[in-house]
C-alpha positions as CSV (number, residue, x, y, z in Angstrom):
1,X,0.0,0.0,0.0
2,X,1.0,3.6,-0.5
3,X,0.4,6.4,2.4
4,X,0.0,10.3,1.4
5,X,0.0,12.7,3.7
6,X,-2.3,15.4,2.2
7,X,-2.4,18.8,2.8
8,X,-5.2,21.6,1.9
9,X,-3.6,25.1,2.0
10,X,-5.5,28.0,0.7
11,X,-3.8,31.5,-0.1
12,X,-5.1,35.1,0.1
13,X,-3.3,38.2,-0.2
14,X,-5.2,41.0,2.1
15,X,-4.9,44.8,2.1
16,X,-1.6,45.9,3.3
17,X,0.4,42.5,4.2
18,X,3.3,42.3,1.8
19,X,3.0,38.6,1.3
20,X,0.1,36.2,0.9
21,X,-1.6,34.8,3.9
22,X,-1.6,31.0,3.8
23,X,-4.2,29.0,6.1
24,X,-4.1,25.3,6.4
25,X,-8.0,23.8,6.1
26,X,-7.3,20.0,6.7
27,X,-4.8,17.6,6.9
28,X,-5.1,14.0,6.1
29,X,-3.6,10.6,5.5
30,X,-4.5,8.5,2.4
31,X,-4.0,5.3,2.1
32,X,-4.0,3.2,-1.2
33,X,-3.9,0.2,-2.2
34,X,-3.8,-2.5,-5.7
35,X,-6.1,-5.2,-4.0
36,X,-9.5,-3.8,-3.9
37,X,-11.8,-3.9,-0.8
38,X,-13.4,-7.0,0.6
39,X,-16.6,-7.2,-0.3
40,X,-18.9,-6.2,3.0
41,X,-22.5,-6.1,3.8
42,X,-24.9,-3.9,6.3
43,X,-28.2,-3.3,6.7
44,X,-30.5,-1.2,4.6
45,X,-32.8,1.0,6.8
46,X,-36.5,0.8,7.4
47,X,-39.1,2.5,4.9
48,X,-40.2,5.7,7.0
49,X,-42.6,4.5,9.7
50,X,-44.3,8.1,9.5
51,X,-43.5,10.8,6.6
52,X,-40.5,11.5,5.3
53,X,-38.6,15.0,5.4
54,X,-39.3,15.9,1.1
55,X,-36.0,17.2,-0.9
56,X,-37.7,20.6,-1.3
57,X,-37.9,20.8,2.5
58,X,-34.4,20.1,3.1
59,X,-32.7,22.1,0.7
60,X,-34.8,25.6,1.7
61,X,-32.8,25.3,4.7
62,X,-29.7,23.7,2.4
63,X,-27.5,26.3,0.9
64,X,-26.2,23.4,-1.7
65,X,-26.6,23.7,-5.4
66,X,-28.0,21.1,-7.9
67,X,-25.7,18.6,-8.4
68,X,-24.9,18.4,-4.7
69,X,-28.9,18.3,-3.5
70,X,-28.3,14.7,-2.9
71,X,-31.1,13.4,-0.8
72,X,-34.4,12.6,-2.1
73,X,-35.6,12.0,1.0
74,X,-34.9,11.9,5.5
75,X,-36.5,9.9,8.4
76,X,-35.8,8.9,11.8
77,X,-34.0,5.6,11.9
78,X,-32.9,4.5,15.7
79,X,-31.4,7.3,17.7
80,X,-30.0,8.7,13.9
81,X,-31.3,9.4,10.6
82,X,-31.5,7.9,7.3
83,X,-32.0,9.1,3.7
84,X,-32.6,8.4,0.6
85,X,-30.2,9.2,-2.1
86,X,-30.7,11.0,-5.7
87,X,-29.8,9.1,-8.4
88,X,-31.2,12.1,-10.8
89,X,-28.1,14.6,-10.8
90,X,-26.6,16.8,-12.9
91,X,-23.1,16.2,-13.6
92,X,-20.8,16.4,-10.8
93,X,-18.0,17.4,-12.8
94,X,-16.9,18.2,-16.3
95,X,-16.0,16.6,-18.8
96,X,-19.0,14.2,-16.9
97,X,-17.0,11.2,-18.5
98,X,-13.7,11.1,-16.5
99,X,-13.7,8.7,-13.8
100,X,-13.5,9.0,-10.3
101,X,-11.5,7.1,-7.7
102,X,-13.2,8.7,-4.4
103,X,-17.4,9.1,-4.2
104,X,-17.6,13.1,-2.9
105,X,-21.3,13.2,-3.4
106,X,-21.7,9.6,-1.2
107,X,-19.7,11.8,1.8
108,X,-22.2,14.7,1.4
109,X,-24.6,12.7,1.8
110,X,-23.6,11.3,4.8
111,X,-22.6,15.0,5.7
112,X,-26.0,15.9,4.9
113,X,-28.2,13.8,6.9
114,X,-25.8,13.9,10.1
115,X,-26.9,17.5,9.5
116,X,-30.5,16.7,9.5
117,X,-30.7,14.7,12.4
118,X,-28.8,17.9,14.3
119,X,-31.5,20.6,12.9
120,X,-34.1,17.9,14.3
121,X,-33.0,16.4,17.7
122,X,-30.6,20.0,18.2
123,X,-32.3,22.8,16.4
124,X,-29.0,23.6,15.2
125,X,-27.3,23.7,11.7
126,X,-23.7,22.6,11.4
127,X,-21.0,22.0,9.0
128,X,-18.4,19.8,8.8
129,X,-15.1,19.8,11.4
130,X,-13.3,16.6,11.0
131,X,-13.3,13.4,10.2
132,X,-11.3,9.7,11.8
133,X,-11.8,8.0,8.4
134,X,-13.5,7.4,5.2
135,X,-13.6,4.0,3.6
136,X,-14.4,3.2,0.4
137,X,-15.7,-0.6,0.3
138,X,-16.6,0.0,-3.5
139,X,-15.5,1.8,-6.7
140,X,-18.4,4.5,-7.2
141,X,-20.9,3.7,-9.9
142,X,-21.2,0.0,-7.9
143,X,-23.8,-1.3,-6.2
144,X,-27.6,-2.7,-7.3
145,X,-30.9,0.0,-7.3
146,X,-31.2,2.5,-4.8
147,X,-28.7,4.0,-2.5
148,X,-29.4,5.1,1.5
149,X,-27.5,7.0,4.0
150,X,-27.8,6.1,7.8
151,X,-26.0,8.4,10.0
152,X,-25.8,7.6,13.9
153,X,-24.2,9.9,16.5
154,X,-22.0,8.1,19.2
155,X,-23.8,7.7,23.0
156,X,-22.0,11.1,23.9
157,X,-23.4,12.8,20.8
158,X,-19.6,14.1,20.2
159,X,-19.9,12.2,16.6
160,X,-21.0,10.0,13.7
161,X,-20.6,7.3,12.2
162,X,-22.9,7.0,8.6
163,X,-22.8,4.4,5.9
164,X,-23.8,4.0,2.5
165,X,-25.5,0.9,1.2
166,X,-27.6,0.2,-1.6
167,X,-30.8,-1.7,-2.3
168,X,-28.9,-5.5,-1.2
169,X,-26.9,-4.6,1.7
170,X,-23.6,-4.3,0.2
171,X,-21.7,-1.5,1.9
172,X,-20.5,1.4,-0.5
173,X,-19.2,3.5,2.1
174,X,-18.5,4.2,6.1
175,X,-17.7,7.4,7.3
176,X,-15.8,7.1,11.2
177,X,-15.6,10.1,13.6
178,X,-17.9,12.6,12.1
179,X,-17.8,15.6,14.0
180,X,-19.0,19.1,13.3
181,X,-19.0,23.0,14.4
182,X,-22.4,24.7,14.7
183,X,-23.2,27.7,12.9
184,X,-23.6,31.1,15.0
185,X,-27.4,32.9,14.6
186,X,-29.2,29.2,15.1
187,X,-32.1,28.2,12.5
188,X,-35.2,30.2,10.9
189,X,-37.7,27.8,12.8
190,X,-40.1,28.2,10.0
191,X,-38.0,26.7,7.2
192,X,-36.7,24.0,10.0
193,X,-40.3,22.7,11.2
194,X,-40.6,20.1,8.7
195,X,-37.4,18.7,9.6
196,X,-37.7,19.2,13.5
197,X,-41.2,17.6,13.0
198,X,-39.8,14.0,11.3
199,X,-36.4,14.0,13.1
200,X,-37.3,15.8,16.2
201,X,-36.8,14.0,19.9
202,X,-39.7,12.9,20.2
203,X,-38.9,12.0,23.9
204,X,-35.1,10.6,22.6
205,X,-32.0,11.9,21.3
């Protein structure tokens, strides 16, 4: 296997410094390898025992743009949430033919319905702080019929861990560690009451 230690700088000049300021985002470790995943299974949530959180809900309160409105669809599932994902998307990225070796819209999605289940249980909105690990079980494009996200915080609700499956069980993704920073100001209740109303406590966390 291979190990790259990645780093993701970003560079601005401002108004009277003489050089550029650089700020480090994230830092990661990759690690590749020639033999490909083995092949691992999970369970595929429950359909929605009551009604579902509707796209055009979630992304009124979602500042994401077409190709990245990724869920179709949110419930409660256990102490978490879980989501149905878009298979009707514009091109992530152009020309729409090259291949890609990571799935970015598989993490958003997991991204997106940990931040579901926070407006819901929290009444807060979040984005994303750090991660322990992303594993990739299969090359994107794999997998049989729809695709769901489950995303579960950890007993402390300090993280989460979220997973990607499709229609048979077989595991396309798992995100470890999930943790996030809230966003200062809080929610407009009025665009969050669909989503506090499916994914709300309800008497839980």
């Amino acid at each position: 296997a291979i190990v790259a230690d990645c780093v993701l700088l970003g560079e601005r000049a401002l108004p009277g410094q003489p050089t550029p300021t650089v700020t480090e985002h994230f830092r990661a470790r990759v690690r590749l390898s020639k033999e490909a995943a083995a092949q691992q299974r999970a369970g595929v949530p429950s359909a929605p025992s009551s009604a579902a959180v509707p796209s055009d809900a979630i992304y009124r309160v979602y500042f994401h743009g077409p190709a990245y409105q990724v869920i179709d669809r949110a419930w409660k599932e256990g102490p978490g949430a879980a989501a149905l994902v878009r298979d009707d998307l514009p091109p992530n990225h152009a020309p729409a033919a090259l291949p890609l070796l990571a799935a970015p819209r598989f993490i958003e999605a997991c991204f997106q319905t940990a931040g579901l289940h926070e407006m819901g249980a929290h009444g807060r909105m979040a984005l994303p702080q750090a991660i322990d690990a992303v594993v990739f079980s299969a090359p994107p494009g794999e997998g049989t019929g729809w695709r769901f996200v489950v995303a579960t915080p950890d007993p402390e609700g300090r993280s989460f861990g979220a997973s990607v499956v499709d229609a048979s069980g077989r595991l396309l993704l798992r995100l470890r560690g999930y943790r996030t920073v809230a966003l200062p100001g809080g929610l407009d209740e009025t665009l969050a009451e669909p989503i506090a109303r499916v994914l709300g406590r309800k008497g839980d966390a």
